[in-house]
C-alpha positions as CSV (number, residue, x, y, z in Angstrom):
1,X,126.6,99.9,118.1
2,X,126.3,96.3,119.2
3,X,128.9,94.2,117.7
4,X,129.6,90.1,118.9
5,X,132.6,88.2,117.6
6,X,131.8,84.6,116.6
7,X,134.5,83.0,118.5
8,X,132.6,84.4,121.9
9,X,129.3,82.8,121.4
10,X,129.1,79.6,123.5
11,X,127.7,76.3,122.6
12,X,124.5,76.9,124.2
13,X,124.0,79.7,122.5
14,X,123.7,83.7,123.4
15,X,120.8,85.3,124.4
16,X,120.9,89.5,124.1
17,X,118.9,92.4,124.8
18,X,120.2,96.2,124.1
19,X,118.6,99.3,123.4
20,X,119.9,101.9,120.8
21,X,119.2,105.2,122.2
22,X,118.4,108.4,119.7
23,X,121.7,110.0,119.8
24,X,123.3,107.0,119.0
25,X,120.7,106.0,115.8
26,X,121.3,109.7,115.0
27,X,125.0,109.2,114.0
28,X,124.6,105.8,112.5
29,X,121.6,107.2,110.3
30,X,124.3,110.4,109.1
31,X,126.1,107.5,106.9
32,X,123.0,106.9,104.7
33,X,122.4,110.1,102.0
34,X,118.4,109.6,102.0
35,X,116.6,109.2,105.2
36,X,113.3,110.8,105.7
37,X,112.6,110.4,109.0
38,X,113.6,110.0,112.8
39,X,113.2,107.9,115.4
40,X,110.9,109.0,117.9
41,X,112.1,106.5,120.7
42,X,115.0,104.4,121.4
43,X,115.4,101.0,119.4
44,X,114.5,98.0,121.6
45,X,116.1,94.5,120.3
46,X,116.2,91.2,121.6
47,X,118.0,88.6,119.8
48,X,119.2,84.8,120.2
49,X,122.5,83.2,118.2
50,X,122.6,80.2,118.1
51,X,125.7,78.2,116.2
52,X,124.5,75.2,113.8
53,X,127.3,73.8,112.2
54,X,128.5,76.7,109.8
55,X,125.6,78.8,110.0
56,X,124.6,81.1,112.8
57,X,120.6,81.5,113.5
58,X,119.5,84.6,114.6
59,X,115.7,85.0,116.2
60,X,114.8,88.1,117.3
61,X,112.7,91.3,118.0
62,X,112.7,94.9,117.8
63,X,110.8,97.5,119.0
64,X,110.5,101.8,117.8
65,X,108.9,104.6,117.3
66,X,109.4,106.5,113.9
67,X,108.7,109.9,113.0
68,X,107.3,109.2,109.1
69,X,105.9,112.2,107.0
70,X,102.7,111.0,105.3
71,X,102.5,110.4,102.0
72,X,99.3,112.2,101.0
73,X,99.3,115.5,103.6
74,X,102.8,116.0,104.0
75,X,101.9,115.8,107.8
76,X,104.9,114.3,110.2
77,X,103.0,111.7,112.8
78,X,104.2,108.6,114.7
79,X,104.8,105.2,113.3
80,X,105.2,102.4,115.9
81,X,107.4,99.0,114.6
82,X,107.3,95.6,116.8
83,X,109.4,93.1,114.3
84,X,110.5,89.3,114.7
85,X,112.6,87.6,112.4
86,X,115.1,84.6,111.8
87,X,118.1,84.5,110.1
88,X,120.7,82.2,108.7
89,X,124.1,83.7,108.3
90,X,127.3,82.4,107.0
91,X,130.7,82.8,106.8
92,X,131.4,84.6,103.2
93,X,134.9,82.4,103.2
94,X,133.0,79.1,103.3
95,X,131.5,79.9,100.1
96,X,132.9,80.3,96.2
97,X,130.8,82.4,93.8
98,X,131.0,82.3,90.1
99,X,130.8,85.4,88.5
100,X,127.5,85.0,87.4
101,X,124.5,82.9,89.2
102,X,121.2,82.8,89.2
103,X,119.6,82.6,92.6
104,X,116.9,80.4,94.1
105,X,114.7,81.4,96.3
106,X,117.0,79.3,98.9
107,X,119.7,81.7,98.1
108,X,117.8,84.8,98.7
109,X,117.3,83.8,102.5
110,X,121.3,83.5,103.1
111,X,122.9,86.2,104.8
112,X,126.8,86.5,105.2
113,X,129.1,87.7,107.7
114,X,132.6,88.6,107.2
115,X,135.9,88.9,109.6
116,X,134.3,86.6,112.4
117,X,132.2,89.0,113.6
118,X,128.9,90.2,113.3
119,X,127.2,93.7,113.4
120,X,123.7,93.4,115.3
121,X,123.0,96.4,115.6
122,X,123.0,97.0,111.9
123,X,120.7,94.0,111.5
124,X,118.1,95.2,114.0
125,X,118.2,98.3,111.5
126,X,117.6,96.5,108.5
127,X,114.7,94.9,110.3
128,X,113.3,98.4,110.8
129,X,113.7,99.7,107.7
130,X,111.9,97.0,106.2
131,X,108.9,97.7,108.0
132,X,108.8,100.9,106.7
133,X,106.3,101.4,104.0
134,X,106.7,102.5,100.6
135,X,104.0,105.4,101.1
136,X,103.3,105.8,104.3
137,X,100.4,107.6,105.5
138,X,99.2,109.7,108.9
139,X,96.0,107.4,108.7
140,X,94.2,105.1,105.9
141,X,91.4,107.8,104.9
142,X,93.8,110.6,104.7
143,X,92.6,112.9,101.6
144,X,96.0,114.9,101.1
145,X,96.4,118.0,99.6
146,X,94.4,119.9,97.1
147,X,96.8,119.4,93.6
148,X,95.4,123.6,93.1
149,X,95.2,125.3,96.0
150,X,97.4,123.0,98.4
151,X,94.7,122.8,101.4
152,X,94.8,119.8,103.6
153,X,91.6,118.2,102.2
154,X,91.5,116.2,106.0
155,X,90.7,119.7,107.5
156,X,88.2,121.5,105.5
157,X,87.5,121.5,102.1
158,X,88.3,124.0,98.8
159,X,86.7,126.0,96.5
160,X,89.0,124.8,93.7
161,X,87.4,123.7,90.4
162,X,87.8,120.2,90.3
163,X,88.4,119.3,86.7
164,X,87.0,116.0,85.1
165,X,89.6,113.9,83.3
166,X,89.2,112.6,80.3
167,X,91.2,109.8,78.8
168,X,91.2,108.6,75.2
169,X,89.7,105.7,76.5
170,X,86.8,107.2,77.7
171,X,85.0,106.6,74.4
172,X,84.9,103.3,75.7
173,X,82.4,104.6,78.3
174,X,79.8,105.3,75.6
175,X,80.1,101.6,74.1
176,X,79.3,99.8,77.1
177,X,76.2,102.2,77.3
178,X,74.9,101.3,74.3
């Protein structure tokens, strides 16, 4: 795990590239209690800090392959991620909170460090798991599985009764036809 102390980065900036390899994101990912899937390669990032007055910018990309189960089949399949992001971070002792605040959007954007260092590995992690989506799925047309029977509706279809739902609303149906 990649980790720079802000005292080393020179005026002109630091320019970085590091790969996380799988055994490595396998003992980070054992801290977190619900992750649902692997990464199928190692984690490429590139990443530039640069120090503007008491903020440090970060630009950067990373690059992986995640094993994601899909959403609708239950099938595993491969996911590939190629990111880029900048971000502003600050010192978290340059800064005063009152108990309660409302934040701007401004606010939402800032990014803290702590103890004059900086964890980048765990930042090109949260730039993966960002990209991950809420549902994923093996492919866009993906049927899923019968709700009865349980057969994967991409391979062949069922002989299951498919029941027609009806809603209270669909009285409606019979205004609009009239």
């Amino acid at each position: 795990m990649l980790t720079i102390k802000i005292e080393e980065i020179p005026d002109e900036g630091l320019n970085l590239e590091w790969v996380e390899e799988k055994d490595s994101i396998s003992t980070y990912l054992k801290n977190f209690s619900n992750i649902d899937f692997e990464f199928e390669s190692p984690m490429k990032s590139k990443m530039k800090i640069v120090k503007a007055g008491k903020s440090l910018l970060l630009k950067g990309d990373v690059v992986a392959t995640l094993r994601l189960q899909c959403g609708r089949c239950l099938k595993e399949f491969s996911y590939p991620i190629s990111t880029h992001f900048d971000l502003n971070f600050y010192s978290i002792k340059d800064f005063s909170f009152p108990e309660e605040l409302e934040l701007s959007e401004e606010d939402m954007e800032m990014n803290f460090y702590e103890g004059g260092e900086i964890h980048l590995s765990e930042i090109a992690f949260e730039q993966v798991f960002l990209e991950i989506p809420y549902k994923p799925l093996c492919h866009e047309d993906c049927k899923g599985l019968c709700p009865f029977c349980g057969q994967d509706l991409n391979l062949s279809s069922c002989d299951c009764i498919k029941e027609s739902f009806n809603s209270s609303f669909s009285i409606l149906k019979k205004l609009i036809k009239s």
